[in-house]
C-alpha angles and dihedrals in degrees: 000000000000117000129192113194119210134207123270120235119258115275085232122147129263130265133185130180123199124232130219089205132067114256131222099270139170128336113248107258107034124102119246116279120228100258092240091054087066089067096070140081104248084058090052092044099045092047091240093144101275123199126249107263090211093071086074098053106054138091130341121257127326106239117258144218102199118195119214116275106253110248085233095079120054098231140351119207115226112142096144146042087240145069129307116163127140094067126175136180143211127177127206110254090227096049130043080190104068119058132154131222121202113198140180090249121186094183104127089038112238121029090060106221137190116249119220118200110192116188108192113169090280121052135330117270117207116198137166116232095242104243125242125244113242132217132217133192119206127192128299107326101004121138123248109261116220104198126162101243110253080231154355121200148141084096112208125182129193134175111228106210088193108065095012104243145102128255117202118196128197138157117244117202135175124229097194094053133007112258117117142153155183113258143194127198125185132200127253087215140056082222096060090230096128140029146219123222129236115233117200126238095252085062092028121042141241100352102000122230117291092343103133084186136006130188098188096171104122096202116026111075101184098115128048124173103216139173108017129190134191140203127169136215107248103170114113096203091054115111077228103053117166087017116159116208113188112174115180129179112257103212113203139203127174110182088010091283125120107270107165133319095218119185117239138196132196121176124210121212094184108063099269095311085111145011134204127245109284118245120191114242113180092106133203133282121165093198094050096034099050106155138037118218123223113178106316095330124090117223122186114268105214099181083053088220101173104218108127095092143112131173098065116174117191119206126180116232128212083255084071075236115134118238120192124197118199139168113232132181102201104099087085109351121184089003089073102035084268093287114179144245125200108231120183126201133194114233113196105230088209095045107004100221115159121236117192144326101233126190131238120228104257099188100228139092102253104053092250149109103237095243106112132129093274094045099065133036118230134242134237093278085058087256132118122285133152123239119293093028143080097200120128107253136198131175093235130124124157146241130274129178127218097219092189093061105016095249138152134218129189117176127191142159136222147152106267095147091065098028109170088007094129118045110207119301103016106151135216108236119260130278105270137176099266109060096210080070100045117113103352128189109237097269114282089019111109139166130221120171126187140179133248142184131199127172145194141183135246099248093051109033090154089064108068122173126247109271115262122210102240097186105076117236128283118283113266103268097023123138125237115275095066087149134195129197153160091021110183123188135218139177131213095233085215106045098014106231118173113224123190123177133198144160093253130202099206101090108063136062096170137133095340112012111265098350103122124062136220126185118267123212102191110182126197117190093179096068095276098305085120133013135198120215142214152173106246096168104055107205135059115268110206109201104196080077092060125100101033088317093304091106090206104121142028102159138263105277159018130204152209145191145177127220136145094007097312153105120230111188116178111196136170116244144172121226118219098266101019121116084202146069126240136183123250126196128212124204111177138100 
């Protein structure tokens, strides 16, 4: 096998530079891309909005004035003077001490790396995933082309009971050819102090060592594996104990034209070394998955296949069965500005066979969440946003089970107060000195997202509730804009008490009403029919300053969990002073 190494980019900063007009973004129809994924070549080949490669290989860091960490949150990451956003969190089952963040960190500029924060009961450790070489194959003949990815991401962390370690997941993608992956790395240690690399199947035959998925083909972009998520199997009394279940969406493109965004789902039995061949598992429905996209027209889909998806989150339920949450466009697709719905499958752990979709309750007329391409403006990148920001936004939450019950929760938020408020494209205003005129809606056009929650058990998945706001109503004499965004759901397995947490809009006036954004904590003891809220982060986060001061992204997500008797929420925050985002972790009740 011949092999041609290339050179590795510079390990130079970031730098990104705002615009004052709207760039070329995304075509209509197809799902959101994760934002590192805009970085690579099958992005820039396909015409999905890609991102300029230059921005990872400026300047060093912008200078800082950091404010001191409130004592409310347990810690607040901040090693660096640039970006961290997409946290999650997992806690070890024998120590409520020790628990372990994985983070998008663009610390060290490009690569992109994913940024691990361990707290044991001494200090905090900061490490770096090592990334994983990737292989190319080129044409007849070619040689095979060993390259470092320009960046991983969509960070995901679990606790396995079983073996007592962490895995870690991310995706790795190239920006100078078209291979990319899903990948899983586990700690050496039941700390998570230390990691061990993926290797791909090219280097590594015939599965590679901890690659869930692998597209080695150097020219041809028509396929790219995005947005992972894992879950493992922690009973002990399951036939699968220790199992590791990662899905992803498989986004495909023949011709260079959208063709379907299947999820997809792969298991591991030896602890993360291998996986097994991935099988799609979204289903089909004709009376869910009404419509096929082609392009930006929608054309009837009379086998009701449902692939046209991204955002899947596996749980495990006390059935040891597997059950998979994901946002589709396809009940009414372009008629409707391509709005979602949330669908869930069950997935047999012994056959895997795949049984639904079914469809949560999404509490409007239509059958849809209120997120299309006329509910929301769009930022300076050509992407959603709400009014008085510039930030990258998206309607999905995630799925969490009540193992006690057998329940399920999803949790999601939209825009259902100003539906149809913004045809397409209707644009926020530029950045401008002043921030009270930065990023304006067009006047008597407003946003106001909120968050809701509907469940369902095991036993009954076609009956979902009617969604419940979980944010509680704007303050008397607020303005409009109290935004919500990002919600993700958790269960006290024993309780079981339902947590969701959100940045939250609710909490500041100043100094433009409802601009800035805390975290909100909101709790339900009576399986998620009411729910208490609270501010968990205590101070005001502005995200125009995010991202190097561009304010266009911070993340995709947020997350939380509940172990020993605590919630662990991990947020993404930005400090008075800072031109960055950090993550900020939460341990209370």
């Amino acid at each position: 096998m011949t092999i041609l190494f290339l050179a590795t980019l510079a390990l130079s900063g970031l730098v990104v530079t705002p615009s004052s007009t709207t760039t070329n973004g995304p075509p209509r129809g197809v799902p959101q891309l994760s934002s590192i994924a805009l970085f690579s070549r099958f992005t820039k080949d396909n015409g999905l909005g890609a991102a300029d490669l230059s921005q990872l290989l400026g300047a060093g860091e912008a200078p800082d004035s950091v404010a001191a960490s409130p004592s409310s949150l347990a810690f607040l990451a901040a090693p660096n003077n640039r970006p961290q956003n997409e946290p999650s969190v997992a806690v070890k089952a024998t120590d409520a001490t020790n628990w372990v963040t994985g983070t998008n960190d663009y610390g060290i500029g490009a690569p992109i790396g994913g940024g691990v924060y361990t707290k044991t009961s001494g200090a905090l450790q900061t490490y770096l995933t090592p990334f994983p070489l990737l292989a190319a194959k080129g044409g007849s003949g070619s040689p095979v082309l060993l390259e470092a990815p320009i960046a991983t991401g969509d960070p995901v962390v679990v606790f396995s009971n079983k073996i007592s370690r962490f895995f870690y997941s991310s995706l790795g993608l190239s920006a100078t050819f078209c291979e990319n992956g899903i990948f899983v790395f586990r700690s050496l240690d039941s700390s998570g102090l230390n990691w061990r690399r993926s290797i791909v199947p090219p280097l590594f035959p015939p599965s590679g060592l901890g690659t869930v998925t692998y597209y080695d083909s150097g020219q041809n972009c028509s396929v790219l594996n995005d947005k992972e998520w894992m879950t493992v199997d922690n009973d002990p009394a399951s036939p699968y104990y220790g199992r590791v279940y990662v899905t992803w969406t498989r986004f495909n493109f023949p011709s260079h034209v959208y063709k379907s965004s299947p999820i997809m789902l792969a298991y591991s039995d030896d602890n993360g070394n291998t996986f097994s061949s991935p099988i799609e598992i979204n289903g089909a429905s004709t009376a869910f998955c009404r419509t096929l996209v082609n392009g930006a027209a929608s054309t009837p889909n009379p086998k009701g296949v449902c692939d046209e998806n991204q955002f899947s989150v596996p749980v495990v339920g006390p059935d040891h069965d597997v059950y998979v949450a994901f946002e589709n466009q396809q009940f009414n697709g372009a008629a409707d500005g391509f709005r979602d719905q949330y669908l869930v499958v069950k997935v047999d752990s012994g056959t895997f066979s795949v049984t639904g979709p079914f469809k949560v309750d999404p509490g409007t007329a239509g059958g849809t969440f209120i997120d299309g391409g006329n509910d929301y403006p769009i930022n300076q990148d050509g992407r959603q946003t709400v009014c008085g920001s510039n930030f990258r936004l998206n309607s999905a939450g995630n799925l969490a089970v009540d193992l006690l019950n057998g329940n399920l929760y999803v949790v999601w938020s939209d825009d259902r107060s100003h539906a149809d408020e913004f045809p397409f494209p209707t644009s926020v205003g530029p950045r401008t000195s002043s921030p009270a005129t930065s990023y304006v809606c067009p006047s008597g056009r407003n946003t106001d997202t909120d968050v809701f929650l509907s469940s369902s058990n095991m036993a009954s998945l076609a009956s979902w509730s009617t969604p419940l706001q979980v944010n509680q109503d704007k303050p008397p004499g607020s303005t409009n804009n109290t935004c919500r965004w990002f919600p993700w759901v958790a269960v006290d397995a024993s309780t079981p008490n339902v947590y969701v947490v959100y940045p939250d809009r609710q909490y500041d006036s100043l100094p433009i009403p409802n601009r800035f954004a805390r975290t909100s904590l909101a709790t339900s003891t009576d399986l998620g029919s009411t729910f208490t809220t609270k501010d968990i982060q205590g101070f005001a986060s502005n995200f125009d300053n995010a991202f190097f001061g561009a304010g266009n992204f911070i993340g995709d997500y947020n997350n939380v969990v509940f172990s020993s008797g605590q919630v662990y929420a991990a947020f993404t925050v930005v400090q008075s002073g800072k031109t960055d985002s950090d993550v900020a972790v939460y341990v209370g009740t």
